[in-house]
N, C-alpha and C positions, 0 to 999 in steps of 0.2 A: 259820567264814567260808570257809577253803579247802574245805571239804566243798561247802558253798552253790553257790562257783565251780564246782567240779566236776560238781556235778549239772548246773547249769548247763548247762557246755559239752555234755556227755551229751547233752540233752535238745534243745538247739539240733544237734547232729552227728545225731542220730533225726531231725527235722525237715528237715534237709539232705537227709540219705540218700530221705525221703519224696518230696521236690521232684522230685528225679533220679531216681528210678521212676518216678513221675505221665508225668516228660518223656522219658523215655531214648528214644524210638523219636526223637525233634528232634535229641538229643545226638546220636546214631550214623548221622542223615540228614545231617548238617551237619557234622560232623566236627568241630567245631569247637574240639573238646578235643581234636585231635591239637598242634597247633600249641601248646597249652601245657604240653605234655608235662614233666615232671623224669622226674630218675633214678627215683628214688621216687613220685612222685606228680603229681597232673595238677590246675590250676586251672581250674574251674568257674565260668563267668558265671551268676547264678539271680536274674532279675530279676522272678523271684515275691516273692519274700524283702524285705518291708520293712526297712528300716534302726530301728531304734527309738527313739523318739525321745518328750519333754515330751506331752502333751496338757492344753489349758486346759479350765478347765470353763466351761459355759455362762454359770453366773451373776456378777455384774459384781459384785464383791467389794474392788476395787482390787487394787494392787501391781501388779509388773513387766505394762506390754503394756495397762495402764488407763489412763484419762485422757483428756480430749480430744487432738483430732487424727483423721488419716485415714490409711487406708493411702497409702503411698508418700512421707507429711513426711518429711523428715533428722531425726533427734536431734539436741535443744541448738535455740541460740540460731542467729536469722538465719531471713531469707526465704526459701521454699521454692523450691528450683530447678528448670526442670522438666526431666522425665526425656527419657531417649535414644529412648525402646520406651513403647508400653504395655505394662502390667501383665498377663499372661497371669492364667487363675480355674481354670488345672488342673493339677495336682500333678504335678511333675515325677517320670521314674521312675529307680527306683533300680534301678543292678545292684550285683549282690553276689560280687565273686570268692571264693570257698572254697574251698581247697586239701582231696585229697582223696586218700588214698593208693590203689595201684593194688591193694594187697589189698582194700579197701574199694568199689572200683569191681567188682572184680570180683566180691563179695558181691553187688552189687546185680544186676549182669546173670545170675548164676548165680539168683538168688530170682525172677527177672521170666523169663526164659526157661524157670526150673524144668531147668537142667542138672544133672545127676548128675554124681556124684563121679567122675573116671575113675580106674581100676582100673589103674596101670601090670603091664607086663609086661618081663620082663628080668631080669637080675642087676641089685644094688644093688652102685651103683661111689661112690658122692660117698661122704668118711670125713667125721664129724661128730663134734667131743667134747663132750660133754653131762655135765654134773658134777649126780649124782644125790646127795641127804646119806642117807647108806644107814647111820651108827651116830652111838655117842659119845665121844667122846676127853676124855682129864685135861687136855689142852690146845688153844689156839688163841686166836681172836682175841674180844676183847668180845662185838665184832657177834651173835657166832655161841652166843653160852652162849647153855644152856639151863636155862631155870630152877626149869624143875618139877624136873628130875634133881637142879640143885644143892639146891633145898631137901629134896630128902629121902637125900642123902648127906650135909648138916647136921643132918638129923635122926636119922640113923642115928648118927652120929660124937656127938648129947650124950646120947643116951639109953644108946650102950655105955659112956661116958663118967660118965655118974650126974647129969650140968648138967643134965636137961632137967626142966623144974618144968611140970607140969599146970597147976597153978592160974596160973603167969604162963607161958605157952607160947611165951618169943620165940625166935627161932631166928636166930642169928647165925652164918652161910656163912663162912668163912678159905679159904684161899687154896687149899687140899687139896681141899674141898669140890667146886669149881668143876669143874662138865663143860660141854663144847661138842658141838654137831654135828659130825659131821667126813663127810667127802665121800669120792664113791669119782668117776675119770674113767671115762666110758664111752666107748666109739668107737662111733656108728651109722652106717647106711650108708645113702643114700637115694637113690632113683630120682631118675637123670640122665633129661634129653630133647636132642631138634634138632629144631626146623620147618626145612625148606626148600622156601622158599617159589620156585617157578617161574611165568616171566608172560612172555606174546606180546607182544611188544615191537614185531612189524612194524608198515606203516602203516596197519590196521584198524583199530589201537588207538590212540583219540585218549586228550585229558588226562580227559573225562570217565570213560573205564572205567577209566583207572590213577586217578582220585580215588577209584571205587567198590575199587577193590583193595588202594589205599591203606588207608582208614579199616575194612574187613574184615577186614584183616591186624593193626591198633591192637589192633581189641577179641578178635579169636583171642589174640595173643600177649598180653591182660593177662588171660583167663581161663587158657590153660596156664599161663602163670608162678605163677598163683596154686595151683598143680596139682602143682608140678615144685618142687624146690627148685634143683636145678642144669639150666639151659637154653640151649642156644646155638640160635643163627639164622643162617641160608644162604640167601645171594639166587644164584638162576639165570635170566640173560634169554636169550630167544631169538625168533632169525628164524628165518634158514636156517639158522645156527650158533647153539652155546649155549656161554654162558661164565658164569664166577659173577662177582659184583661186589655191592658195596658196597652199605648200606640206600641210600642218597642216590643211586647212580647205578641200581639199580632202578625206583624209582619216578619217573626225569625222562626215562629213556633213549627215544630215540624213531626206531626203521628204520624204512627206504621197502623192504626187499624182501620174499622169499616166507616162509612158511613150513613148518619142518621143527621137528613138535613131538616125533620121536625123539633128537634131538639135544639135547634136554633131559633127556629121561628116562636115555637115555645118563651124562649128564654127575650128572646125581643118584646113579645107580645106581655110578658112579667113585665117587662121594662119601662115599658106603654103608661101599662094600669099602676105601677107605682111613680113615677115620675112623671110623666107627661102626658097630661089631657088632650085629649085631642081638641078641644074648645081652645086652649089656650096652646097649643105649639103647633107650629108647623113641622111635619115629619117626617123625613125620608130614610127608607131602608133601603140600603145596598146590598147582594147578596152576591159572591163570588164563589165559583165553584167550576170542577171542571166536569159535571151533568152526570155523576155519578152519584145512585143512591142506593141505601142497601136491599131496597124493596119497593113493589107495589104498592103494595098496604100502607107502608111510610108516605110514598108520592099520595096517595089519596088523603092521609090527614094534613099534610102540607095544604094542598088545594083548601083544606078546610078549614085550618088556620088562615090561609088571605082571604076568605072570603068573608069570616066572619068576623075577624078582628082587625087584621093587619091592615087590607085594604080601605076599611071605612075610616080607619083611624090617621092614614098616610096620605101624605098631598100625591105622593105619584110612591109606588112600587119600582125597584129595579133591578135587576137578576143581569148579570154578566159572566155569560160562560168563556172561560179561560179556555183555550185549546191544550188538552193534553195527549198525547199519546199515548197515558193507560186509559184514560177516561172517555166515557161510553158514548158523554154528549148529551144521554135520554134526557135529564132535565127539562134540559133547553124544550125538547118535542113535547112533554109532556105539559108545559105552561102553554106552550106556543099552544096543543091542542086544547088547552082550557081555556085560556084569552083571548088566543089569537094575535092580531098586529094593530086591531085598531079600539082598544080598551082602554077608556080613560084613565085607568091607575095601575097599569102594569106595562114598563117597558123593558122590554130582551134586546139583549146585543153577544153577536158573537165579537169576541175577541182569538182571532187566528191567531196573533203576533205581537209585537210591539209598534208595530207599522199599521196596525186598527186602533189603537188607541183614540187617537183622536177622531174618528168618525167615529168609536163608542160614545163618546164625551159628548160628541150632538147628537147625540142618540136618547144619550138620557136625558141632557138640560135644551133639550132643543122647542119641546114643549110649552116652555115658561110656567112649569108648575110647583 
């Protein structure tokens, strides 16, 4: 019966997971799993998904839902009252929430986008102790006896012994007999990460390009996690100045002045050199913005900032211009004329819409870096 369940649930989680690739380009336009975020895992509205339920059969055989009468009588005794509404003739619809772990989500974007595995780079700093069962010991716990071993240091111990009869071959284990697995600790050591993520916060940028940055930073940070075992996140905003601040006041934060997008890169590049080696971390910066900057002069110390710091120190670079209507765009031409499209640690994406989203997302993790 628990096997049954099990298969069960199996084969309804296969079907889930089916729904949510059919729809992910809706899920990741609409955002609309950011908002039911857990630590662990994220709740899924799939109003594909019938609810299961009785079905009557055609033929009028009696029992329950037979008999005379009409839709809409009361049960029991008494005059019929009449109703509030008429009676609608179309099947109301069902939604279905499904909690869905963020390993699990990000199975699916990785199979639907066909991302590759990324390759970290660095020393391995996270300790990990992993208890391997590597022999056998004369002692420990029930759990853990092994019983092919015990029965044939029972059988070794009647046959030296002279007990052990061919013709009745029972073989009775004492206390001596008994062996366990026994374990050995290991310490592994696994590839640490940091995104920091940096975003134009002047008044170019309304709520819709910080919703598009929003809900692109959701689905990057649940395919890395799923990539990384240990993983921190840095928020950097900037105008004319850059400061770091909190997930929450990233993403609401809203200047009226100019912008100076070195004074980001600046303040990542601090971030770098006090926290994280580039020997020891793997490192990606995100940078969002809708390709306006307050000057030339500024774009040329940018350039000089990735080339001398940012890019040696990051697994991959990646700049994602938000489409704005006040904004200029230039950024975007001015990497594109530094890098180009086929440079190993710098990747651009326009973001027109909400409906780019996910060709940005293979855009930037489609690499495997």
């Amino acid at each position: 019966m628990v096997y049954n369940i099990k298969r069960d649930h199996s084969r309804f989680r296969q079907i889930v997971k089916g729904k949510i690739r059919d729809n992910l380009k809706k899920y990741v336009t609409h955002g609309e799993m950011i908002g039911r975020k857990g630590k662990d895992t994220v709740s899924i509205p799939l109003p594909q998904i019938q609810i299961p339920r009785f079905r009557f059969g055609d033929k009028q055989k009696g029992g329950v839902g037979q008999g005379k009468g009409n839709p809409g009588d009361p049960i029991g005794q008494g005059d019929p009252q009449p109703g509030e509404g008429e009676a609608g003739n179309q099947e109301g619809q069902h939604t279905l929430e499904v909690d869905l772990t963020l390993q699990e989500l990000a199975e699916i974007l990785g199979e639907e986008l066909e991302l590759p595995k990324i390759e970290p780079k660095g020393k391995k700093t996270l300790r990990a102790k992993v208890d391997r069962y590597t022999g056998i010991s004369s002692q420990g716990p029930d759990s853990l006896r092994h019983f092919k071993r015990t029965y044939k240091e029972a059988l070794k111990r009647q046959i030296a012994s002279g007990t052990y009869d061919p013709d009745n071959p029972i073989i009775i284990p004492i206390k001596k007999d008994n062996r366990y697995r026994s374990w050995k600790t290991d310490i592994q050591h696994e590839n640490s990460a940091v995104i920091i993520y940096m975003m134009d916060v002047s008044g170019s940028m309304g709520d819709e390009q910080k919703e598009i940055v929003r809900t692109e930073a959701f689905w990057i940070d649940t395919w890395l996690r799923s990539q990384y075992k240990g993983i921190e996140t840095r928020y950097i905003i900037h105008d004319a100045t850059a400061r770091e601040v909190d997930e929450n006041t990233f993403f609401k934060t809203r200047e009226s002045g100019g912008t100076l997008i070195s004074s980001a890169y600046k303040l990542c590049e601090k971030l770098i050199a006090t926290d994280y080696s580039p020997s020891e971390w793997n490192i990606y910066p995100f940078h969002f913005s809708d390709g306006d900057n307050w000057s030339g002069e500024d774009t040329q110390l940018c350039m000089k900032v990735l080339n001398e710091t940012l890019l040696p120190a990051s697994n991959v670079f990646c700049y994602g211009q938000v489409e704005s209507r006040y904004g200029s765009g230039q950024f975007y031409k001015d990497l594109m004329e530094q890098f180009g499209t086929e440079h190993e640690s710098v990747i651009l994406s326009r973001i027109e819409n909400k409906d780019g989203i996910l060709a940005s997302i293979k855009e930037f993790l489609g690499k495997g870096k």
